[in-house]
C-alpha positions as CSV (number, residue, x, y, z in Angstrom):
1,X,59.7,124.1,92.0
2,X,58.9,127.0,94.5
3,X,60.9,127.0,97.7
4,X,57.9,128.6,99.4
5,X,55.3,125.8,98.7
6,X,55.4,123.1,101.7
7,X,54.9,119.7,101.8
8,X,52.1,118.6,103.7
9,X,53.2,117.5,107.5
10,X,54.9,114.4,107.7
11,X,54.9,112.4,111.3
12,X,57.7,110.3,113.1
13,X,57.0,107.9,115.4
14,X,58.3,108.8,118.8
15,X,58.8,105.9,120.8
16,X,56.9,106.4,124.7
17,X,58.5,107.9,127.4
18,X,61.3,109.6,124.5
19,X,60.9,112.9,123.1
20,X,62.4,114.0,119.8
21,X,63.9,117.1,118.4
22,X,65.6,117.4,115.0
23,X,68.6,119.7,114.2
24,X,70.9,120.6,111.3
25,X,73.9,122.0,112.2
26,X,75.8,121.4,108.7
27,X,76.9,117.7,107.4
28,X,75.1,115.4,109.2
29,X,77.7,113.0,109.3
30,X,79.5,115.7,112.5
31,X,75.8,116.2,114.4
32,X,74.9,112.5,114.3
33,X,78.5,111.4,116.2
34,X,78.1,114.5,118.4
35,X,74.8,113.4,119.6
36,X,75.0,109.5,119.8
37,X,77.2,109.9,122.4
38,X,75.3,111.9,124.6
39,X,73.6,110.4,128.2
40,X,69.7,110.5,127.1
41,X,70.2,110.0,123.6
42,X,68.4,106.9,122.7
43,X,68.4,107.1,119.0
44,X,69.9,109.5,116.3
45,X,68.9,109.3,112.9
46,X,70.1,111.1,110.1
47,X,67.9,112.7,107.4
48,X,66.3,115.9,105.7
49,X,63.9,118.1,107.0
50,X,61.8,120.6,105.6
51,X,61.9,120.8,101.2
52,X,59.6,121.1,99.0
53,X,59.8,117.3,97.5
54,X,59.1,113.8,99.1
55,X,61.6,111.0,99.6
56,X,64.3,113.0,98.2
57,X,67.8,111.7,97.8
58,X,71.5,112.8,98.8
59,X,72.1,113.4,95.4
60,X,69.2,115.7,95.2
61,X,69.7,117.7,98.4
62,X,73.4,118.5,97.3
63,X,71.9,120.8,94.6
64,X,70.5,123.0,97.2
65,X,67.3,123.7,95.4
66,X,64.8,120.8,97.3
67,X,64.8,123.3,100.5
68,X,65.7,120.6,102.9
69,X,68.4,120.8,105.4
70,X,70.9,117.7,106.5
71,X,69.6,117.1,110.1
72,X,69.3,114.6,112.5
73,X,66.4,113.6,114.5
74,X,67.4,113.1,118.3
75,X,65.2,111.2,120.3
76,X,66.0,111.6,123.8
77,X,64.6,110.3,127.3
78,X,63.6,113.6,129.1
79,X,64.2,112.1,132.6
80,X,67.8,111.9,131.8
81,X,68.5,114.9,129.9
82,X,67.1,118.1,129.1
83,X,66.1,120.1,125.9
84,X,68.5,122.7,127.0
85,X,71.1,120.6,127.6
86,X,71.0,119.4,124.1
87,X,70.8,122.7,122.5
88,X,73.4,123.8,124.5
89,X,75.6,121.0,123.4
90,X,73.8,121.8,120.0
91,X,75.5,125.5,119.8
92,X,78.8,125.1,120.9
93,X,79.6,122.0,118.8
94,X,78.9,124.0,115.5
95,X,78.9,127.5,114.3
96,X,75.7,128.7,114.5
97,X,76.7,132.4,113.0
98,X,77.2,131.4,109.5
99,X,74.2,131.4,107.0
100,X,74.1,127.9,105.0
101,X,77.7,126.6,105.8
102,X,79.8,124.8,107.7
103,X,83.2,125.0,107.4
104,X,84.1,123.9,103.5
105,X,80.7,122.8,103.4
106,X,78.0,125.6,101.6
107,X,74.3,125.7,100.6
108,X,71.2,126.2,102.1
109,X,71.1,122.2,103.2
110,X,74.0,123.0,105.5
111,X,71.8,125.7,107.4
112,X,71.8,125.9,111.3
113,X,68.3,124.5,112.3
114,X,66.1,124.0,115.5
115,X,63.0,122.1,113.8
116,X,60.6,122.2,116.8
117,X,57.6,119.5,117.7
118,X,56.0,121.9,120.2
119,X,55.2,125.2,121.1
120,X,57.1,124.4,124.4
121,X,60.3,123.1,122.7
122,X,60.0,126.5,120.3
123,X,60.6,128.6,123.2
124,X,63.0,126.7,124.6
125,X,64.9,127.1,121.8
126,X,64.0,130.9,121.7
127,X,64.8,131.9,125.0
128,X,68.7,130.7,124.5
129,X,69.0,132.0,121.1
130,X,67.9,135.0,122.2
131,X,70.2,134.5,126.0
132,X,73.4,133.3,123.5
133,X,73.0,136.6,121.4
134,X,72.8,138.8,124.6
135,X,75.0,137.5,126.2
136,X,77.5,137.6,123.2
137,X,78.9,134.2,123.4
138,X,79.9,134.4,119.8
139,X,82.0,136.9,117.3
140,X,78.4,137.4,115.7
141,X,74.7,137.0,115.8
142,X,73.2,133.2,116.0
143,X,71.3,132.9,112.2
144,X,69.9,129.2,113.7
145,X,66.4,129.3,112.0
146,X,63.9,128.5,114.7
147,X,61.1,126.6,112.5
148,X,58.4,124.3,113.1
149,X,58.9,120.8,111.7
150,X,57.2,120.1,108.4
151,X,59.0,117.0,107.0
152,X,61.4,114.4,107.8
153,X,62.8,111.6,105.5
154,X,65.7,109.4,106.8
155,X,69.0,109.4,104.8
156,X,70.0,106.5,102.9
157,X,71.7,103.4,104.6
158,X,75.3,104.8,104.1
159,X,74.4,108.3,105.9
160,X,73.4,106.4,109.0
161,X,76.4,105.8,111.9
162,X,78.8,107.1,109.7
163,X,81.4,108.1,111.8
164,X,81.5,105.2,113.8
165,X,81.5,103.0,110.5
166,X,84.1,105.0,108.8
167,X,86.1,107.1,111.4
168,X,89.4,106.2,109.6
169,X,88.1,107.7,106.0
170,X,90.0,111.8,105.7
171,X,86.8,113.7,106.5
172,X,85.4,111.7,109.2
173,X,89.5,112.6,110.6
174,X,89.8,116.0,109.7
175,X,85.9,117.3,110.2
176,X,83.9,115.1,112.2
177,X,87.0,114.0,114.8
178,X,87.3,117.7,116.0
179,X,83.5,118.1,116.9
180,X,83.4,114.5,118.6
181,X,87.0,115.4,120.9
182,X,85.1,119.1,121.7
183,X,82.4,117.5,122.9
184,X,84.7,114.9,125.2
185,X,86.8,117.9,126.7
186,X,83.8,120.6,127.1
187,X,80.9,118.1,128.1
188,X,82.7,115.4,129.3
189,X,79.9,114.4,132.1
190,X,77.4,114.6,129.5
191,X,78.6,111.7,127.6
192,X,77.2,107.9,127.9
C-alpha cells in the first residue's frame, strides 16, 4: 500500500457543548492517563488516526506500515479548559523532539501529533509550536506534525483505560507512572 494515498474522511461524533482534539504523543496507554485526569476532559478515547487502511488493528499498526499514529481523541468542555492549556500539558508530558519514538518505543505510529478539526485549533497549535521553538524550551526543535484529521478508529477494548485497569502491570509502573506523577507535580491545579 502507498503511505501517500488517504482514506476518505472519517467523522466522530462530538457530543454538544464539547469540543475534541486528538493527539499522539507515543504509546497511547501514557497520553490517555495523562489526559483523563485533566479538569475539562470529559472523555478520552484511545485509537489511530490517519493510515492508509480502515478498521485497522493493534497488531497491524505495530508494523508501522498502515500510516496511523497511536492517539487519543480528547473531548473537552471549552468553558472549563482551553485548547492551549491542553497542548501545553500536551508538550511537556512527552518529548515532542524525537521523530517516531518515545522512549523504548519506535516507529512512525509512535509520532508526535496535533490532528486538528479546525482551521482555528490548527493555529492554535501553530502559534505554540512555533512560540515553544523560539523560545527554546527544549534541547532541540519540536518535530509534532501539525496535520489535519483524516481518520479515527478506536482501539480495541483492552487499549481503553489502561492504566487505571492495569496500573500494577511493569510498563504501566515504569512508563506510564512517570508521565501521570509529572503531570500531578507540574499541573497540579489542572487536575479533576
Amino acid at each position: 500500500m502507498n503511505l501517500d494515498q488517504a482514506l476518505p474522511k472519517t467523522t466522530v461524533e462530538i457530543p454538544a457543548g464539547l469540543e475534541l482534539i486528538t493527539l499522539g504523543a507515543g504509546c497511547f496507554w501514557c497520553t490517555e492517563a495523562v489526559f483523563q485526569r485533566l479538569s475539562g476532559v470529559e472523555k478520552v478515547v484511545s485509537g489511530y488516526a490517519g493510515g492508509i487502511i480502515p478498521n485497522p488493528s493493534y497488531k497491524q499498526i505495530c508494523t508501522g506500515t498502515t500510516g496511523h499514529a497511536e492517539v487519543i481523541n480528547v473531548f473537552f468542555d471549552p468553558n472549563k479548559t482551553s485548547l492551549e492549556s491542553l497542548l501545553e500539558v500536551f508538550w511537556a508530558t512527552h518529548d515532542p523532539t524525537t521523530l517516531n519514538r518515545q522512549g523504548g518505543d519506535a516507529g512512525p505510529q509512535y509520532r508526535s501529533g496535533i490532528f486538528y478539526q479546525n482551521e482555528s485549533q490548527k493555529e492554535i497549535a501553530s502559534k505554540l509550536k512555533a512560540e515553544l521553538n523560539a523560545q527554546k524550551v527544549f534541547d532541540k526543535p519540536i518535530v509534532t506534525e501539525i496535520t489535519a484529521f483524516s481518520n479515527f478508529y478506536p482501539a480495541e477494548n483492552y487499549h481503553q483505560d489502561y492504566f487505571n485497569l492495569n496500573g500494577m502491570q511493569p510498563y504501566c509502573q515504569f512508563v506510564v507512572k512517570p508521565k501521570v506523577d509529572k503531570l500531578k507535580k507540574y499541573f497540579a491545579e489542572r487536575l479533576k
